[in-house]
N, C-alpha and C positions, 0 to 999 in steps of 0.2 A: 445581486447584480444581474443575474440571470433568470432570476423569479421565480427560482426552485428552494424547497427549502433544503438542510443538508442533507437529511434521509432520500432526498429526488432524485441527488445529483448523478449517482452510478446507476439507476436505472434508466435517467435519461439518457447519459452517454450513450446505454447500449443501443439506444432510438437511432443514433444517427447513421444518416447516410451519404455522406463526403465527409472528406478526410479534412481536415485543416492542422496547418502545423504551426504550431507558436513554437516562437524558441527563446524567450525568456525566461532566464532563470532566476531572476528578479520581482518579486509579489508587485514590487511598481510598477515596473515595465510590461508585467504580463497582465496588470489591470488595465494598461494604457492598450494591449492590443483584442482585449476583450472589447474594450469599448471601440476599439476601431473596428473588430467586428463585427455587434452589434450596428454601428451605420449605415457598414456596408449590407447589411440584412440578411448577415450569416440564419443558422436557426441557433435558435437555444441547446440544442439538443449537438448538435456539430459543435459547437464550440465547449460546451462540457468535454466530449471527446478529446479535442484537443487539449484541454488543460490536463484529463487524466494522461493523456499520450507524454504532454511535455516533463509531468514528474516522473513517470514511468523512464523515460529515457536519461533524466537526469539519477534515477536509483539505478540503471543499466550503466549506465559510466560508473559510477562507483564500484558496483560489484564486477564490473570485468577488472578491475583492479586487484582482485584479493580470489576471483575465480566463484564458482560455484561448485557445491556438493551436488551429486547424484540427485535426491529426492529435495527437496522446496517445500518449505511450510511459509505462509505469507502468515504474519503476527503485527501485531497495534492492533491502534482505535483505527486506522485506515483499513485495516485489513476487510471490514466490513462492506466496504464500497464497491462493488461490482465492476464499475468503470475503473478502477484504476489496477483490481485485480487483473477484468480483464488484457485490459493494458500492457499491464506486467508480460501475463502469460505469451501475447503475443510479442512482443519483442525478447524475450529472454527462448522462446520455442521450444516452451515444456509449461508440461501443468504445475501446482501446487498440489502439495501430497493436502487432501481434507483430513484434520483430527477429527475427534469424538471432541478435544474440547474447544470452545469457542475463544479462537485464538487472541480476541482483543487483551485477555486476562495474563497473557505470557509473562507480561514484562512483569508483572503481582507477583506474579506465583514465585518469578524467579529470584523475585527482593525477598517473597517471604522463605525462600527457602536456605539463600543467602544468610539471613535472620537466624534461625532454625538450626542452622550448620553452625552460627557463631557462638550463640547460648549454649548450643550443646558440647560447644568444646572442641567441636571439629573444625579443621583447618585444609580439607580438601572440598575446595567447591567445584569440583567435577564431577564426585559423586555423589548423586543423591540420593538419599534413604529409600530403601526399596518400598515403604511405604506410600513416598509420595510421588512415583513413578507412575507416568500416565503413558497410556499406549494411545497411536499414530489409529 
């Protein structure tokens, strides 16, 4: 829609320079104001911004809901997107802690460890085998 491909998108965000705000929380309605800013002859680059901004604020209502820990690790396949980290970072007003490992694989590790606890007959899945304990 914006003529990036999805690897473009969080570097182009970081391109822009005006703010624009969508507040659609709706993938319809926020297509409908992409295309109304396109028209209007937003840039590409500004309006990526804003869509990273408008998720970013809609995971910021949620988590002021349930509060936040001390240190932050961002994890998904989003994680990798630069605009929406940044995003994040600036509305939540704290960094993410960087692992050693590449956070996209979180949500794996955790099924496979899940898995791992159940064959082996364990029934605490808080703790995990100090084997497969990764450091921050």
């Amino acid at each position: 829609m914006l003529g990036y491909q999805l690897s473009e998108l969080g570097d182009m965000a970081m391109r822009s320079t005006k703010k624009l705000d969508m507040s659609s929380q709706c993938v319809v309605f926020a297509e409908s104001e992409i295309v109304s800013l396109k028209a209007k002859g937003e840039a590409g680059e500004d309006i990526a911004a804003g869509v990273h901004f408008a998720i970013a604020r809609r995971v910021c209502n949620l988590v002021n809901r349930i509060g936040l820990d001390p240190e932050l690790i961002f994890s998904g396949g989003v994680s990798n997107n630069i605009g929406v980290k940044h995003a994040l970072e600036s509305l939540l007003r704290r960094p993410f802690v960087t692992p050693r490992l590449n956070t996209v694989f979180c949500g794996a590790l955790g099924a496979a460890m899940i898995g791992q606890q159940k064959v082996c007959g364990q029934s605490d899945f808080d703790a995990a085998p100090a084997q497969m304990e990764v450091e921050a």
